[in-house]
C-alpha positions as CSV (number, residue, x, y, z in Angstrom):
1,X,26.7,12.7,-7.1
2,X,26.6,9.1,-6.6
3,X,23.2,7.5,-7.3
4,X,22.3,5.8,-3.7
5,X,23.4,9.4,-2.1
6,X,20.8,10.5,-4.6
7,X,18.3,8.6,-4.2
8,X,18.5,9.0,-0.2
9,X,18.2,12.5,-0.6
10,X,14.6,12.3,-2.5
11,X,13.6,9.6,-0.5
12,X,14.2,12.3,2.7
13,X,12.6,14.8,0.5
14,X,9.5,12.9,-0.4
15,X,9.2,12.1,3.5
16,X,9.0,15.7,4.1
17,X,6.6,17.0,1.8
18,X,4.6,14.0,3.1
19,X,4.6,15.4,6.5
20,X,4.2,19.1,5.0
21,X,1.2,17.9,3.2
22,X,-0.6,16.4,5.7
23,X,0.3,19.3,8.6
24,X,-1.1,21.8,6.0
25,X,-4.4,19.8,5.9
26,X,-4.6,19.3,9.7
27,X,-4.3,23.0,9.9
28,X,-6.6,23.8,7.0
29,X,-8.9,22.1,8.7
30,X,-8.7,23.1,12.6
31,X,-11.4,25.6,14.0
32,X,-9.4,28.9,13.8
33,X,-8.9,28.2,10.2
34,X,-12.6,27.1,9.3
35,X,-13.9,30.2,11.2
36,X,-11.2,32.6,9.4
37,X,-13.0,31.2,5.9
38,X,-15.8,31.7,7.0
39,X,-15.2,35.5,7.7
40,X,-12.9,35.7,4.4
41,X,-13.7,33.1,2.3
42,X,-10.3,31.6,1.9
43,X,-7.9,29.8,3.1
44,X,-5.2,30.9,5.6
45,X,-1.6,31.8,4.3
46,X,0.3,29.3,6.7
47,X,-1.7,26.1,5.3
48,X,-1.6,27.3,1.9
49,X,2.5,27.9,2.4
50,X,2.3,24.2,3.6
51,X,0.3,22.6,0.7
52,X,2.9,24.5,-1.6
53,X,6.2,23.5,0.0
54,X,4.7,20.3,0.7
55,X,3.7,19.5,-3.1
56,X,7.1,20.9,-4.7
57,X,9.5,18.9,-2.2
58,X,7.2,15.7,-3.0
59,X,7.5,15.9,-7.1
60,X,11.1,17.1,-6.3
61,X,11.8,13.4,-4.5
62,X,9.9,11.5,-6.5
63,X,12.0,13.0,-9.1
64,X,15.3,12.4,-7.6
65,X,14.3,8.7,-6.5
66,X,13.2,7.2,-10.0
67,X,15.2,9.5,-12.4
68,X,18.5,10.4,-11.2
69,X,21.3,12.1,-13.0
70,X,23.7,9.8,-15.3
71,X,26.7,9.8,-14.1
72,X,29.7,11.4,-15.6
């Protein structure tokens, strides 16, 4: 793969998990949420699904931006 298309990609990617991050803490902390913790004591599924997916396509970009793959 050719190292600008690389670097695109996890720039894209970063982006993403940027927006998944901060969607996952907008919902962890709307009403519905706060009031389900304080019922269960944790945190809903879909924000925690966020924070995840958020976190693993952010390393992933951050990855791809400042250490691509040699090329061949």
């Amino acid at each position: 793969m050719q190292p600008y298309l690389q670097r695109t990609i996890g720039f894209i990617c970063l982006v993403i998990g940027i927006v998944l991050l901060v969607q996952g803490h907008n919902m962890a902390q709307s009403i519905g949420s706060q009031v389900q913790q304080a019922f269960t004591g944790a945190p809903s599924n879909r924000s925690t699904y966020f924070y995840i997916a958020g976190i693993c396509l952010t390393v992933f970009g951050v990855s791809q931006i400042f250490w691509p793959a040699k090329p061949k």
